[in-house]
KOLZAZA-409459 format. One record per residue (C-alpha): residue in one letter; x, y, z. Coordinates in steps of 0.5 Angstrom, whole numbers, plus 500, padded with zeros to 3 digits. Layout:
BEGIN
 res  px  py  pz
   a   X   Y   Z
...
This chain:
BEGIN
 res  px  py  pz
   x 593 933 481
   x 592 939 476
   x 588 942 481
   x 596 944 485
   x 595 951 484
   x 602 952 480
   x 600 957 473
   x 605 955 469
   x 607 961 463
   x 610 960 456
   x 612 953 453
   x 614 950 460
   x 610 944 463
   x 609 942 470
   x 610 934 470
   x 609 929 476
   x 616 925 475
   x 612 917 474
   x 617 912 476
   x 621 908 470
   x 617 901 472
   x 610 904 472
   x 612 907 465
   x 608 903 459
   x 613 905 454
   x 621 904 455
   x 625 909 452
   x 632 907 449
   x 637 913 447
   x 644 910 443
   x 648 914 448
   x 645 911 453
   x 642 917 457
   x 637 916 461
   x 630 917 460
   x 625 920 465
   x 618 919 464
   x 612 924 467
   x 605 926 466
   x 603 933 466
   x 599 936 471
   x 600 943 468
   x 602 947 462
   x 603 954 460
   x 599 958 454
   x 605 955 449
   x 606 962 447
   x 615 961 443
   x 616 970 445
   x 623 968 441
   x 620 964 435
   x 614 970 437
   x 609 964 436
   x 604 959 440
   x 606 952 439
   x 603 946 440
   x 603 943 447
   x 601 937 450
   x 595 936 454
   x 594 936 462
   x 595 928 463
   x 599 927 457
   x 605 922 459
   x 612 926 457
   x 619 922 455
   x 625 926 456
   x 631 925 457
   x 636 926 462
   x 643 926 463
   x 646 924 470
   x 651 930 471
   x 645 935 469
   x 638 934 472
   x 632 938 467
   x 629 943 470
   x 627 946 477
   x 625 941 481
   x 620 940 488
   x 616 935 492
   x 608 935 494
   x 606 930 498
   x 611 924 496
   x 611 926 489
   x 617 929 485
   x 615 934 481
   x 619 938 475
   x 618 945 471
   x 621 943 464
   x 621 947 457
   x 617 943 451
   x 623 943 448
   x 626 937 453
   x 620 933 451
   x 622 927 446
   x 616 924 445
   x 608 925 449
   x 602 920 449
   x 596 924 450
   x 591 922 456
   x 586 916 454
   x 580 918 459
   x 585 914 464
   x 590 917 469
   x 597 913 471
   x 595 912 478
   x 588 916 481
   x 588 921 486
């Protein structure tokens, strides 16, 4: 799904909400707040204007772990064709697993 014509700037990424039971790794906060888990379809140049630098960002198919509190969703949110997306910044991300030729569920 990274052909969705949607540029993203900056050190934002646009991630496909996967569901908790597809996800491989379960994630566990001691404050229990819930974990979402997504993979990224689209990301952003990963230029930080506040730090004034380019960090690094996960790659296009990488899975995504984040947290999310349950009186405050992360980020922007949409859906496309039964898919839920969301704009979430790189500071959000708690942990990325890089792509490993494979896709969670193929197009």
């Amino acid at each position: 799904m990274a052909d969705l014509p949607i540029e993203v700037y900056g050190i934002n990424l646009l991630v496909r909400i996967v569901p908790d039971e597809d996800a491989a790794i379960q994630l566990r906060c001691p404050k229990g707040t819930a974990m979402r888990y997504a993979e990224v379809v689209s990301r952003g140049d990963g230029f930080d204007s506040d730090g004034n630098v380019f960090r690094a960002m996960p790659h296009i198919y990488a899975i995504v772990a984040f947290e999310e509190d349950r009186d405050e969703a992360r980020g922007h949110s949409f859906t496309v064709a039964d898919d839920d997306y969301r704009l979430i910044t790189l500071d959000d991300v708690l942990l990325a697993l890089p792509p490993t030729g494979w896709r969670l569920r193929p197009k």
